[in-house]
C-alpha positions, -999 to +999 in steps of 0.1 A: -721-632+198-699-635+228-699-600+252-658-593+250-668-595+207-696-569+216-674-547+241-645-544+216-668-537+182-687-506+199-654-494+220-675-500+252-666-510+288-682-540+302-699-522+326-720-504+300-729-533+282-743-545+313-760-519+320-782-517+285-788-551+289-805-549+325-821-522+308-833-539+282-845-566+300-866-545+325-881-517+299-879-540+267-857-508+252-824-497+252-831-466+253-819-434+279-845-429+304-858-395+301-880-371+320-863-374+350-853-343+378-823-321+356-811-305+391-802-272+392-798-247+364-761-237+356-761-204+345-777-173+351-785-158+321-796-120+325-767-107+340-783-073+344-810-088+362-787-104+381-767-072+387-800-056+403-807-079+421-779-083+441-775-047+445-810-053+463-795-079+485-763-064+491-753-079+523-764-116+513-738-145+512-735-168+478-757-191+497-785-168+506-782-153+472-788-191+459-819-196+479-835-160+472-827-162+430-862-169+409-843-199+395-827-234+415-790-224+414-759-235+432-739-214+452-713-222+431-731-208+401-734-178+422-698-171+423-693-174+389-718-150+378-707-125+408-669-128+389-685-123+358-701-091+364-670-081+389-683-077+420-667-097+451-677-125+472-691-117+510-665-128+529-674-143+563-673-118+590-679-145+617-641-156+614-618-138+639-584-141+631-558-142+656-521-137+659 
């Protein structure tokens, strides 16, 4: 069966078709891989953990915050647990602001 016949009857890109078929062709399967790294978590569930602990660490940036939380988080994920129990970013204090 020619590729553009393959492409159009599972609504795929060319790309992907490619792609499964190296795979195929290297692993015998067309199957995801699996067991790789996830990265980071992306959300911190106990939020009243999360409360205490930043009471604790008060005058910490997002990014410190990230390193010294028990799980691999993002800043990013940070901030959006800091809006979600309402308490404000550290701004940077470094920045001078002139005019």
């Amino acid at each position: 069966m020619p590729k553009s016949e393959v492409i159009q009857m599972f609504n795929i890109s060319r790309d992907s078709l490619e792609r499964w078929l190296k795979r195929r062709s290297e692993t015998g399967s067309f199957q995801a891989t699996q067991g790789y790294p996830q990265g980071s978590s992306h959300r911190i569930v106990d939020r009243e953990a999360f409360r205490a602990f930043v009471k604790r660490q008060g005058d910490k940036t997002q990014v410190e915050l990230a390193e010294l939380w028990h799980d691999r988080v993002s800043s990013r994920t940070i901030s959006r647990a800091l809006a979600k129990i309402r308490f404000t970013r550290k701004k940077d204090l470094r920045l001078s602001r002139t005019g």
